[in-house]
N, C-alpha and C positions, 0 to 999 in steps of 0.2 A: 428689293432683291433682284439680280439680275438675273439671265441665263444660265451664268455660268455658274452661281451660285448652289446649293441644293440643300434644303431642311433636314434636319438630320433623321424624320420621320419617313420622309420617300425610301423608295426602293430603288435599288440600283437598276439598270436596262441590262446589262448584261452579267453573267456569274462566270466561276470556274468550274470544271469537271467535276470537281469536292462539292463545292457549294450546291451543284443542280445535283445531285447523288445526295446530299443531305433533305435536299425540301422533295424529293420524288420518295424519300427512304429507303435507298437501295443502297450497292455499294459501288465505289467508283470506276472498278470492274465494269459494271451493269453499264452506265451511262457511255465507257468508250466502245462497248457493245451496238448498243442505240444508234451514235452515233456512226460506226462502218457502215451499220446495216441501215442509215437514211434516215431512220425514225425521228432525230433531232437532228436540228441542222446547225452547226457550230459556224461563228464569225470569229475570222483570222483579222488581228488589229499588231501591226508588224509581226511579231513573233510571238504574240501571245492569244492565247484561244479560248473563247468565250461563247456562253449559250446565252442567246437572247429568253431573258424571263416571259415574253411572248410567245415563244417557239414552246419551252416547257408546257406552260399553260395550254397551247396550241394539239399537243402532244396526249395532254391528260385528258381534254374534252374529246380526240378522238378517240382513246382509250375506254371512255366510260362510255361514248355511243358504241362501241365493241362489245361490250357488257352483258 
């Protein structure tokens, strides 16, 4: 397998606005909320816009130490 290959069992590194709003369970409202107000940090890849599934996770452990 090379690099540039990927199993179909990995995780992608980055999501859409929809997708991080499905796995946080909120609505997609909520996540471009998040994102104004800094909470998630979105990556611009030409013109399209995506959350690193690290920043999420990044997101929910400060969340739960909040708790």
């Amino acid at each position: 397998m090379t690099t540039h290959q990927r199993n179909e069992s990995s995780k992608p590194l980055m999501v859409t606005y929809r997708q991080a709003a499905e796995l946080l369970g909120v609505c997609e409202r909520s996540v471009w909320k998040l994102v104004k107000e800094n909470e998630l940090k979105p990556v611009r890849i030409g013109r399209s816009v995506r959350i690193p599934l690290a920043e999420i996770e990044r997101f929910i452990e400060v969340q739960s130490a909040a708790a």
